[in-house]
C-alpha positions as CSV (number, residue, x, y, z in Angstrom):
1,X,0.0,0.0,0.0
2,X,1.0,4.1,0.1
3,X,3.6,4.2,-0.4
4,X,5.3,1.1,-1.1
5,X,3.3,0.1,-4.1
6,X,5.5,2.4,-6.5
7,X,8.7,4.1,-4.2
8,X,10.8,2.3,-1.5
9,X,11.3,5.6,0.9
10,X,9.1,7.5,2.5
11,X,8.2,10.7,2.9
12,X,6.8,13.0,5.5
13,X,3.7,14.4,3.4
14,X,3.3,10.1,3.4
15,X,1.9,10.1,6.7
16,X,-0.9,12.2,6.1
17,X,-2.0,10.4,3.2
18,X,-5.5,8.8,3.9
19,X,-7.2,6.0,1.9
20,X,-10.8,7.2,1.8
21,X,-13.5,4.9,-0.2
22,X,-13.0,1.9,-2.5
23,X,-15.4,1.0,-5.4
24,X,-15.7,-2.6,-7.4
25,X,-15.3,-3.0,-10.9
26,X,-17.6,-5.9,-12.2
27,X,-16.6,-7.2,-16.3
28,X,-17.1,-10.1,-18.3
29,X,-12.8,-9.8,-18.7
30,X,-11.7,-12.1,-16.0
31,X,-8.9,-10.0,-15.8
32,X,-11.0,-7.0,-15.0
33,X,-13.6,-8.4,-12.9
34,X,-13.2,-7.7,-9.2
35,X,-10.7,-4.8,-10.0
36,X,-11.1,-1.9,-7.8
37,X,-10.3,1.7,-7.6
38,X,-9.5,3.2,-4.5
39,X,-9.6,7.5,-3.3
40,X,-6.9,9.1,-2.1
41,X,-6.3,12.2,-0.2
42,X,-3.3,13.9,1.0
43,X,-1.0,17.1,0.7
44,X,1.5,16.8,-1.7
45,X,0.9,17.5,-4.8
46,X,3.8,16.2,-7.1
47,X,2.3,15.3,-10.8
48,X,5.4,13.3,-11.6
49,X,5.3,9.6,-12.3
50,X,2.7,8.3,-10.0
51,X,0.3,11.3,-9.9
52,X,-0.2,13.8,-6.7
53,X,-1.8,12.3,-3.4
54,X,-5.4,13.7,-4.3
55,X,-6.4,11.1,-6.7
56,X,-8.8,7.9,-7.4
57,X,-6.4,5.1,-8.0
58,X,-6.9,1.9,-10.0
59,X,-5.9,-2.1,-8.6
60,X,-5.8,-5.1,-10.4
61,X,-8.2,-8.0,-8.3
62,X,-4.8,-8.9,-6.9
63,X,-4.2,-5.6,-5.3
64,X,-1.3,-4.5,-7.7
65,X,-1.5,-0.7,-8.4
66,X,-2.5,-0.1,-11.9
67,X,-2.5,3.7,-12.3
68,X,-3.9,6.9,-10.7
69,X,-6.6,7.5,-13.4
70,X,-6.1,10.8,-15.9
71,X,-9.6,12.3,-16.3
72,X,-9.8,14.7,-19.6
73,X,-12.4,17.4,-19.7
74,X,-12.8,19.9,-22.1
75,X,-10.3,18.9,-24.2
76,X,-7.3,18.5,-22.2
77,X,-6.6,15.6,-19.8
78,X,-5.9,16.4,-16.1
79,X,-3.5,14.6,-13.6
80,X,-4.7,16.3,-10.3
81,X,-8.9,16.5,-11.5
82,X,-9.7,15.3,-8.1
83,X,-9.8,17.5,-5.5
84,X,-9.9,15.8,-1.6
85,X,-11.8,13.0,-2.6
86,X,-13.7,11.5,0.3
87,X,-16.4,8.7,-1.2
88,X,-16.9,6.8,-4.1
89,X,-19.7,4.2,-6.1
90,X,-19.4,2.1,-8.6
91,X,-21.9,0.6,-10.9
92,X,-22.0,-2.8,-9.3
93,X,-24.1,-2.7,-6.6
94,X,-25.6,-6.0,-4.7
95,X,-28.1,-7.2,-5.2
96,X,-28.0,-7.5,-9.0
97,X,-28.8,-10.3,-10.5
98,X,-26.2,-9.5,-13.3
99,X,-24.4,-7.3,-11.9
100,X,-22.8,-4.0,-14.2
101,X,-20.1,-4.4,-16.0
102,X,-19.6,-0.6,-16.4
103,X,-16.5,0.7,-15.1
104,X,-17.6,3.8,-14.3
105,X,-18.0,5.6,-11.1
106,X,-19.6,8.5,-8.9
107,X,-16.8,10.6,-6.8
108,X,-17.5,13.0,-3.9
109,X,-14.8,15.4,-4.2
110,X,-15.0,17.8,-0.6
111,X,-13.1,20.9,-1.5
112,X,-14.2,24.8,-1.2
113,X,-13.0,25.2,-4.8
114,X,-14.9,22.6,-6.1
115,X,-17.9,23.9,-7.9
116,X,-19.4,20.7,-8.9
117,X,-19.2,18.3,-5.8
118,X,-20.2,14.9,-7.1
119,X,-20.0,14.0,-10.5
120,X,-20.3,10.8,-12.4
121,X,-16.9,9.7,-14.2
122,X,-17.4,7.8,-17.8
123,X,-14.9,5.6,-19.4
124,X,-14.8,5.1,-22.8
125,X,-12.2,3.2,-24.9
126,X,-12.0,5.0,-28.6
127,X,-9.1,4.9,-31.8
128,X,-7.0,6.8,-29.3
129,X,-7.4,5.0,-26.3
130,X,-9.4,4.8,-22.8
131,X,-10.4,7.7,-21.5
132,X,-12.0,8.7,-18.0
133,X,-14.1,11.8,-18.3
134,X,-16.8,14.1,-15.7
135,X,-20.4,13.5,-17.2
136,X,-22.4,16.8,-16.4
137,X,-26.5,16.6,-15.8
138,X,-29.0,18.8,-16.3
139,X,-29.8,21.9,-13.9
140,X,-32.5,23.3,-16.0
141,X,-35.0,20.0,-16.4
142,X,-38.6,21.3,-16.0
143,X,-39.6,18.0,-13.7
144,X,-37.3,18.8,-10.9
145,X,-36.9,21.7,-8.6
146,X,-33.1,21.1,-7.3
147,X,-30.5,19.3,-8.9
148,X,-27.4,17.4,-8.1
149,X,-24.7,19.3,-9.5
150,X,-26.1,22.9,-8.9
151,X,-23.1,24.8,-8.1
152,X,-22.1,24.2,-4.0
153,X,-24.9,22.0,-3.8
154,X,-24.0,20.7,-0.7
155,X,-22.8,22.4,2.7
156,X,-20.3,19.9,3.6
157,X,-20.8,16.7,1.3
158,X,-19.4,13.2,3.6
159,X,-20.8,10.2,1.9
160,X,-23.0,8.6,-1.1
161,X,-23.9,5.4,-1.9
162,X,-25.8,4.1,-5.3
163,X,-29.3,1.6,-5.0
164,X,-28.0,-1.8,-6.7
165,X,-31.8,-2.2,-8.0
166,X,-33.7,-0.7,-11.1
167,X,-34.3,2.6,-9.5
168,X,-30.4,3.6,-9.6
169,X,-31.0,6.2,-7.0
170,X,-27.9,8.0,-5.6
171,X,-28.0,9.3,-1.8
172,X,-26.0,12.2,-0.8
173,X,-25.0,12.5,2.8
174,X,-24.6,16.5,3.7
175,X,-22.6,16.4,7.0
176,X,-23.5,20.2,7.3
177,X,-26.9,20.2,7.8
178,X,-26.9,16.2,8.9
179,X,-29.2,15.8,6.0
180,X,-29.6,12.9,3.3
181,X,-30.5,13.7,-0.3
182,X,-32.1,11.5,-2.9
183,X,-31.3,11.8,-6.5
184,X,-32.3,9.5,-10.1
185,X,-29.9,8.8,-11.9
186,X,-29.8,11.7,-14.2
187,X,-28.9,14.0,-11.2
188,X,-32.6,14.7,-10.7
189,X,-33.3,15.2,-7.0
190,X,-36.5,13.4,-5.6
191,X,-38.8,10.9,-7.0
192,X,-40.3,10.8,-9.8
193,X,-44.3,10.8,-9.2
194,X,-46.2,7.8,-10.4
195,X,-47.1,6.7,-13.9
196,X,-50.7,9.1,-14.6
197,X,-50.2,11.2,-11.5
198,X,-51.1,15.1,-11.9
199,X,-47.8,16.0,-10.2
200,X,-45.4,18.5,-12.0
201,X,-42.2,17.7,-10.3
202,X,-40.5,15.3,-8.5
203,X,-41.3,14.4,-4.9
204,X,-38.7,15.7,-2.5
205,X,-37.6,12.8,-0.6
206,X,-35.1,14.2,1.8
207,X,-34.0,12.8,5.1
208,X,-32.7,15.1,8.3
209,X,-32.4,15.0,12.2
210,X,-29.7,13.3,12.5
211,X,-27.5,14.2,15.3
212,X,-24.0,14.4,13.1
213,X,-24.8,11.6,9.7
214,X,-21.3,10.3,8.9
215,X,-21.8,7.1,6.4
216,X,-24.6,6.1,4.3
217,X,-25.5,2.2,2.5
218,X,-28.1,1.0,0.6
219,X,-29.3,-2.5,0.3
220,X,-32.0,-4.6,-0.7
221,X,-34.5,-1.3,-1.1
222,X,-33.2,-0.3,2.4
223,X,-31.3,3.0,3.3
224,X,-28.7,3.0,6.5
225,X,-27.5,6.2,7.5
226,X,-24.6,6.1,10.2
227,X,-25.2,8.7,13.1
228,X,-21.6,9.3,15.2
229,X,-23.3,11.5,17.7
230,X,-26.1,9.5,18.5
231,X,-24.2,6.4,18.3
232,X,-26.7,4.7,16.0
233,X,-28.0,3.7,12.6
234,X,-31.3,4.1,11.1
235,X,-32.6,2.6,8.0
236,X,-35.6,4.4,5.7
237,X,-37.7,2.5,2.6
238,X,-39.4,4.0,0.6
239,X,-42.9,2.7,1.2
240,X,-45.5,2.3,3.7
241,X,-45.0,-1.3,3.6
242,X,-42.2,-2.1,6.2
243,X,-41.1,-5.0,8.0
């Protein structure tokens, strides 16, 4: 691991490097599937070689580091794109019954200069070669009132986690207002109302009260939100119907 997987010294700026999230790559290449990557935060910032310590890294299913992943936007590729990133998703979630082979992600990046704070990143293998790049949603659709990637959406962004069902909802945990936000997957916050319903927009479907929220999970329909302060953790559904 950091930071033995690529120097054989180390460094002071080393100890404050943290490992934050992980997220599983699922492919029909055996040699892909159960690959990971894996978010990294830290100080330095030294582009050279192996990338700086802010970065989402890539492993092989036999924990050999790959690469710290280029990301290109607007034309020009970027080794330091991520900025403090604290959590990440990928696309295969339990409990699938064929699970996504998409390598594609969601990152949380948690930095004041960060304008967009999570954002979907795409690969895409072309004539020229793979390519990771920031997929941007909508902020004007007409059947939403609040969107994902509004500018500063979030007070103080923690944690998200993606629903491994058909709905492909995406939950944003805002440690600065201990709230939980519900998203589709197009970056549309709320639900979408039911098939011949009258309602314009999307239902709202945030969650708050917590005493200080500090990791969320989804399984099986079910939403856990970690509380530190409280010591506990709550699960929500979305229906009446709960066992």
């Amino acid at each position: 691991m950091h930071p033995f997987y690529f120097k054989n010294s180390f460094s002071s700026s080393d100890a404050k490097v943290k490992f934050t999230d992980v997220a599983i790559i699922g492919s029909n290449i055996q040699s892909e599937n159960n690959s990971y990557y894996l978010s990294r935060t830290g100080v330095s910032t030294n582009n050279a070689g192996f990338g700086p310590d802010n970065a989402v890294l890539k492993f092989t299913k036999d924990h050999q580091w790959i690469s710290a992943l280029p990301i290109t936007a607007s034309g020009a590729t970027y080794n330091d794109y991520f900025k403090n990133p604290l959590a990440l998703q990928g696309f295969t979630q339990a409990p699938q019954l064929t699970a996504s082979n998409s390598p594609d992600f969601w990152v949380l990046n948690q930095d004041e200069d960060q304008e967009i704070q999570v954002q979907h990143i795409q690969f895409t293998e072309g004539p020229f070669g793979a390519l990771y790049q920031p997929i941007f949603y909508s902020t004007l659709d007409p059947a939403a009132k609040r969107y994902l990637q509004t500018p500063k959406r979030f007070v103080d962004p923690i944690d998200l986690c993606l629903a491994g069902d058909g709905s492909r909802f995406l939950f944003v945990a805002d440690a600065g207002v201990d709230s939980v936000y519900q998203f589709t997957s197009s970056g549309l916050e709320g639900v979408p109302p039911p098939p011949a319903s009258a309602a314009e927009f999307n239902a709202l479907a945030s969650l708050g009260g917590f005493g200080k929220v500090s990791a969320i999970g989804y399984y099986d329909k079910i939403l856990y939100v970690a509380d530190s302060k409280n010591g506990t953790v709550q699960r929500f559904k979305l229906t009446l119907d709960f066992d």
